[in-house]
N, C-alpha and C positions, 0 to 999 in steps of 0.2 A: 153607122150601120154594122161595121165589122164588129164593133165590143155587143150590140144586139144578138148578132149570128154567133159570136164566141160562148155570153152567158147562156144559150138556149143549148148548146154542145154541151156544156157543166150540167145542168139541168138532167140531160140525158145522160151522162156521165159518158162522155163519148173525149176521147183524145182530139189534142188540137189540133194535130196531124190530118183529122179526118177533114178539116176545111181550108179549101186552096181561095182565094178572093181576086182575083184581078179586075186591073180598069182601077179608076179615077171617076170622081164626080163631085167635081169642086162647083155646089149650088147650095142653096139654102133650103130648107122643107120645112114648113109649121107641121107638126107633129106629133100625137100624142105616144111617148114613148112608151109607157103601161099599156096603151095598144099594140104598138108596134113589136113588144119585146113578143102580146099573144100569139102575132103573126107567126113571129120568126122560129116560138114552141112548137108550134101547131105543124110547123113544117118540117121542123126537125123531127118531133115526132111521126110523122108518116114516114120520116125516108128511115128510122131506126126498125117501125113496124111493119115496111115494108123491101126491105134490105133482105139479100138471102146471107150474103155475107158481110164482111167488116162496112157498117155504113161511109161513102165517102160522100161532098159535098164541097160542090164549086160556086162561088158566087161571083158574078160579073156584074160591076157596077160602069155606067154609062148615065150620059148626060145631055138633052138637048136645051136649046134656048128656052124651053118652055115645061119639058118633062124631067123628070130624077126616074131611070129606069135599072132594075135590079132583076137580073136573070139568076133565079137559083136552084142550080140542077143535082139532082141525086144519080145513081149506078143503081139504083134499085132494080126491083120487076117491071115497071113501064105499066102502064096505063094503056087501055084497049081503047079505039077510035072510039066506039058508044056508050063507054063509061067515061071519054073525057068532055063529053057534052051536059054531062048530068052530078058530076063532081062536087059542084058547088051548091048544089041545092041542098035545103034542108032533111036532115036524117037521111042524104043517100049515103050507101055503102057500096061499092063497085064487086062485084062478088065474080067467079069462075075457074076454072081447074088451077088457075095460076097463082089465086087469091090466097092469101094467109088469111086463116082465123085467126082474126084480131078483136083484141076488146076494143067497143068504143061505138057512138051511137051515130054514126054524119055529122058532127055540127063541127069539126074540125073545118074543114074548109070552106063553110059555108061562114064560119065568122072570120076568116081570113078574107070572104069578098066584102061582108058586109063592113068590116074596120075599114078596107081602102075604098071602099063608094066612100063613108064618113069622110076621110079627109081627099076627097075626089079625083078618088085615083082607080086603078082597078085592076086585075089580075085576069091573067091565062096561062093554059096548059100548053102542054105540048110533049107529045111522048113517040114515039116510035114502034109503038108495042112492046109486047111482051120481051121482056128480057133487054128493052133498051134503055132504062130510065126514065125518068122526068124532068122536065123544065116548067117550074114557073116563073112568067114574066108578070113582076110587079112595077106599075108606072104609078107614080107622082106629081103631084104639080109642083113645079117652083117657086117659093116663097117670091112674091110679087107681080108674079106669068098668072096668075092660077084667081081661079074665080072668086072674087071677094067673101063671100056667103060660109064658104067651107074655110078659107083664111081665120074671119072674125070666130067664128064659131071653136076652130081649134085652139087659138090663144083662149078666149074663154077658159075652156076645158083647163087647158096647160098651165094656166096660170102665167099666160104671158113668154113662156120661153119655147123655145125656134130650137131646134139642131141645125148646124152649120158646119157643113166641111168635119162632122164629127164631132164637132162640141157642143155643148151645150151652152148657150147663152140663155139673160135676163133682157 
């Protein structure tokens, strides 16, 4: 997950600096990585377009018997209570005196829920308002906790290989 969140800082051309990681989550996830890297774009992109200044980015990684859970919060501008209701749906854009005109048309986040419904997982907000940031919490299932359906379907895809504790395995 960390080398995910590191290429997608490259990508934006952002220093390493700008991402702190903590926690541990030694579990397994079947995982489409070419998904998972669009996740990890799509969010750095927001926190870079929606940054007043130097984008920074925390990520917490945690683990239950059953879930792989990834908290990833930006310093940005924060997100209004009634635009965090409507976030994920398709072509929305959160607009208000606080808002930066941004290029781009809603489908950022809305293909960040629909990638982790695919591997049966899911995504929320959570912001404090204006001038406090953002928090997405992305859950996962655990490779062998986790619904069969979404399991076979991702190997499919993957061609058979699992991330584990950061690696990739065959």
């Amino acid at each position: 997950v960390e080398v995910l969140a590191r290429q997608a800082l490259e990508t934006f051309g952002l220093p390493e600096a700008a991402l702190t990681v903590e926690g541990e989550a030694h579990c397994a996830c079947v995982v489409d990585q070419a998904a998972l890297q669009t996740v990890f774009n799509n969010l750095v992109d927001n926190t870079v377009k929606y940054s007043s200044g130097e984008p920074r980015i925390q990520v917490r990684l945690t683990s239950t018997g059953r879930r792989f859970l990834l908290e990833f919060r930006d310093f940005g501008i924060g997100i209004e209570a009634v635009d965090q209701k409507k976030i994920f749906n398709k072509f929305y854009r959160a607009s208000g005196r606080n808002a930066p005109s941004v290029k781009g048309v809603g489908l950022g986040l809305y293909r960040v829920r629909e990638i982790l419904r695919a591997h049966g997982g899911r995504v929320t907000v959570a912001s404090g308002g204006t001038g406090r940031g953002t928090t997405f919490r992305l859950v996962l299932p655990v490779y062998g906790k986790s619904k069969k359906h979404f399991t076979k379907k991702l190997l499919r895809i993957t061609g058979r290989k699992h991330m584990e504790d950061g690696y990739e395995r065959e």
